[in-house]
C-alpha positions in Angstrom: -31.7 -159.3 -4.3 -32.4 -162.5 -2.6 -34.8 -163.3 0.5 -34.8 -166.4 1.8 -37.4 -167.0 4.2 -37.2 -170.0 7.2 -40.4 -171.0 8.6 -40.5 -170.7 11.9 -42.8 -169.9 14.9 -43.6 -166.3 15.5 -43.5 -164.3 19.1 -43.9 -161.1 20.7 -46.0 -158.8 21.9 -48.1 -156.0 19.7 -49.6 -153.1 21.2 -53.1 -152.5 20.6 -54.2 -149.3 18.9 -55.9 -146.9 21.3 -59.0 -146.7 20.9 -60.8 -142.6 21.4 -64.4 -144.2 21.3 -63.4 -146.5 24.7 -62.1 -143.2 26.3 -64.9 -141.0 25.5 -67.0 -143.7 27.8 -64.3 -144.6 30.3 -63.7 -140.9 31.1 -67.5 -140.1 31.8 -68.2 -143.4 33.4 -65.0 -142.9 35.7 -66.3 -139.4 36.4 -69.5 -140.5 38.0 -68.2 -142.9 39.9 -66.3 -140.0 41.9 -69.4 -137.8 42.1 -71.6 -140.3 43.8 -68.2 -140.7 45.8 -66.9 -144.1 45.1 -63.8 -142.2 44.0 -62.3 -142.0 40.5 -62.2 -145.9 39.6 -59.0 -146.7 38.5 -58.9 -147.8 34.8 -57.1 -147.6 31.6 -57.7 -144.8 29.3 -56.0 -145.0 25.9 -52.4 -143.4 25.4 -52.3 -140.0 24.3 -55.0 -137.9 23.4 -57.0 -135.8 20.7 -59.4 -132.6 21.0 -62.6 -134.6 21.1 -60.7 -136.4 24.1 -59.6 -133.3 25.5 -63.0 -131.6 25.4 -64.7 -135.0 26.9 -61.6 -134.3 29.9 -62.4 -130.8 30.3 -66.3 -130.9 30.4 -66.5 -134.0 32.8 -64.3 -131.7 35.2 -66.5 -129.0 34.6 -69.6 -130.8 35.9 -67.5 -132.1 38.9 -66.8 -128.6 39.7 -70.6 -127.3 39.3 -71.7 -130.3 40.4 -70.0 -129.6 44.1 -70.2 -125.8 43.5 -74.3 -126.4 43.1 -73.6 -123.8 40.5 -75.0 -123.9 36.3 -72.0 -125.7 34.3 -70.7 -124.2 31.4 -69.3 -127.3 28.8 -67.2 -126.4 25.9 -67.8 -129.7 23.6 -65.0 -128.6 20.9 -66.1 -130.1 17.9 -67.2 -133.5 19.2 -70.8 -134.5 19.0 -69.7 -137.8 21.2 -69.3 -135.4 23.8 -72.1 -133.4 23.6 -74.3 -136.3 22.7 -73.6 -138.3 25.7 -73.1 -135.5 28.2 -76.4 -134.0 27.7 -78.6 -136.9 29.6 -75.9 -137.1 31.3 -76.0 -134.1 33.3 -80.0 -133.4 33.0 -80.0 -137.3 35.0 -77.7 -135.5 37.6 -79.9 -132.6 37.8 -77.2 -129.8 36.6 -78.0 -127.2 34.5 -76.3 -126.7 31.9 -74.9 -124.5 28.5 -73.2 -126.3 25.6 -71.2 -124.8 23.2 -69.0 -125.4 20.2 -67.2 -125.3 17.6 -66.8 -126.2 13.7 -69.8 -127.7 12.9 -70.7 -129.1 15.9 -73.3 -126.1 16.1 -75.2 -127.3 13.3 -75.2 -131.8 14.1 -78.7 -132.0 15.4 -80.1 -133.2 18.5 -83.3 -134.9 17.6 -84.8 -137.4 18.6 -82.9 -137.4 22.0 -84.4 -133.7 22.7 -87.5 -134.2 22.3 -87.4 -137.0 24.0 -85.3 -135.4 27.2 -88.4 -132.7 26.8 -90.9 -135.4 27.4 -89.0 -136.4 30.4 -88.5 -133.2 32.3 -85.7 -131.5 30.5 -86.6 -127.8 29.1 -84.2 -127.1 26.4 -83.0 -123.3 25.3 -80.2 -120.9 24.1 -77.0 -120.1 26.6 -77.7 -116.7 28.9 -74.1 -115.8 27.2 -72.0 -116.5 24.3 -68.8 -116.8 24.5 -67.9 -114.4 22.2 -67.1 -116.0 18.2 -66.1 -119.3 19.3 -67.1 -121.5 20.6 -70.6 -121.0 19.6 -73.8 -121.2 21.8 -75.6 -125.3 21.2 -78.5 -125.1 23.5 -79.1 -125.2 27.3 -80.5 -128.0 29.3 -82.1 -126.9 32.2 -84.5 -129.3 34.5 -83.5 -132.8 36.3 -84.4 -136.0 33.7 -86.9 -138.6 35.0 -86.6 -142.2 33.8 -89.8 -144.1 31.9 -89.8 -145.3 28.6 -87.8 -143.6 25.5 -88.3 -144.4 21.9 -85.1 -143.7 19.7 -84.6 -145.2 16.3 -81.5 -147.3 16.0 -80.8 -145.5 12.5 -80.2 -142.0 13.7 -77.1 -142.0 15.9 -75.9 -144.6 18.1 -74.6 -141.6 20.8 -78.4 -140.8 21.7 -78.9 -144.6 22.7 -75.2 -144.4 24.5 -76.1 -141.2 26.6 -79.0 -142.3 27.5 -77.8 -145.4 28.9 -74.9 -143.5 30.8 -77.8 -141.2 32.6 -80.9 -143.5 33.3 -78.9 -145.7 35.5 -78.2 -141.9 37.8 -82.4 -141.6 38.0 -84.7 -142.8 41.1 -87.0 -145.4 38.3 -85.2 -145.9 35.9 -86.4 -146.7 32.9 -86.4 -148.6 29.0 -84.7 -147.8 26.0 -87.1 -148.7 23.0 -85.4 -149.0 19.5 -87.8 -148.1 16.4 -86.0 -149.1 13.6 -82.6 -151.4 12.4 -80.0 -150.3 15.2 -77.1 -149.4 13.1 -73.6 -149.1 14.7 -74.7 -151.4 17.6 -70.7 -152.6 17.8 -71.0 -148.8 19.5 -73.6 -149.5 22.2 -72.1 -152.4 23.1 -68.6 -151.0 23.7 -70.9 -148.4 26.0 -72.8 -151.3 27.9 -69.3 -153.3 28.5 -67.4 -149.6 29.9 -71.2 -149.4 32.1 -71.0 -152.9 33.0 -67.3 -152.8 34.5 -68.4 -150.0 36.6 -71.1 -152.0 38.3 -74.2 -151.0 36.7 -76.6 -153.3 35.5 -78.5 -152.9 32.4 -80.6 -156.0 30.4 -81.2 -155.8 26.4 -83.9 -157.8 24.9 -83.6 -158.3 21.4 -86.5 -158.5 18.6 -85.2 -159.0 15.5 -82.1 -159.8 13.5 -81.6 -155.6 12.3 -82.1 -154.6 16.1 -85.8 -153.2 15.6 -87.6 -153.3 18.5 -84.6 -154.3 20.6 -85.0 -153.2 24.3 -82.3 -151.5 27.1 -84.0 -152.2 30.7 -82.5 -149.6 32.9 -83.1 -150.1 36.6 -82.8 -146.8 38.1 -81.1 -145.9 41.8 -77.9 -147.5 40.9 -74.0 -146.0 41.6 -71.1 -146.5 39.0 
């Protein structure tokens, strides 16, 4: 066989692969911005979807529905920490209660530092009133509204903490800061989180210390609507 190949200038158009991490945050940020009733902002969400997608879907239309019910909301996280992760400031900032559960191992991914520090703002942490039979499994309930100050998180844990986090302090009356302990690993994640936050209006300021991240600092003024 013989290829002959002409140089020659090349065109067209390629579609970029969807991305789940981008919908994860465009689904929750979209979400708020209907329940402080600036309606559902129009915005792309990636093509298609997956379980963790599905279980972000489903448990951000859970908390619009005890959110206007002024009832306890029940969140089935499937088997994605990044919803679980996220949602749990989330709704504490919004002053829901809620119960978590899940499945696979989602039950066992822990949730330190970010409980103890919700704890230290507020939040009282516990088990579900009732399981759901074998699956999904009971996580933990968060009951109590989350106030804003200062949070210390290291950057070497999990990126999700700093993400959820800055998805709920914006939704408190003060505000607060977002102080990183140790080399912030996976920051290409929190800054796909502040760029979603950003294009929904909110306003949050980094100050950086250091060339790993260490002692890098999320300013969060509080009072302010996606």
């Amino acid at each position: 066989m013989k290829i002959k190949i002409t140089p020659g200038k090349l065109s067209g158009n390629l579609e970029a692969i969807p991305s789940k991490s981008q919908a994860h945050r465009v689904l929750i940020a979209s979400a708020l911005s209907g329940l402080q009733g600036n309606g559902a902002a129009s915005y792309p969400v990636a093509p298609g979807s997956s379980k963790d997608i599905d279980a972000t879907a489903g448990c951000v239309e859970e908390i619009k529905r005890a959110a206007e019910a002024g009832e306890k909301a029940s969140l089935d996280c499937g088997e994605s920490g990044t919803t679980l992760r996220f949602l749990l400031p989330v709704c504490a900032a919004l002053g829901l209660d809620a119960e978590y559960f899940g499945s696979g191992r989602l039950p066992e991914r822990p949730l330190s530092p970010l409980k103890e520090e919700m704890e230290r703002h507020g939040v009282t942490f516990g088990m579900p009133d009732e399981a759901h039979g074998s699956a999904p499994l009971p996580i933990c309930a968060a009951r109590g509204k989350l106030k804003g100050g200062d949070f210390s998180l290291a950057g070497n844990v999990s990126s999700q903490f700093i993400s959820g986090l800055l998805f709920a302090l914006p939704l408190t009356s003060d505000g607060g800061a977002i102080i990183i302990t140790e080399r912030l690993e996976s920051a290409h994640y929190i800054e796909m989180t502040l760029d979603v936050i950003r294009k929904f209006g909110v306003e949050i300021k980094v100050k950086k210390n250091g060339p790993d991240g260490a002692g890098t600092v999320f300013i969060v003024p509080g009072g302010q609507e996606y």
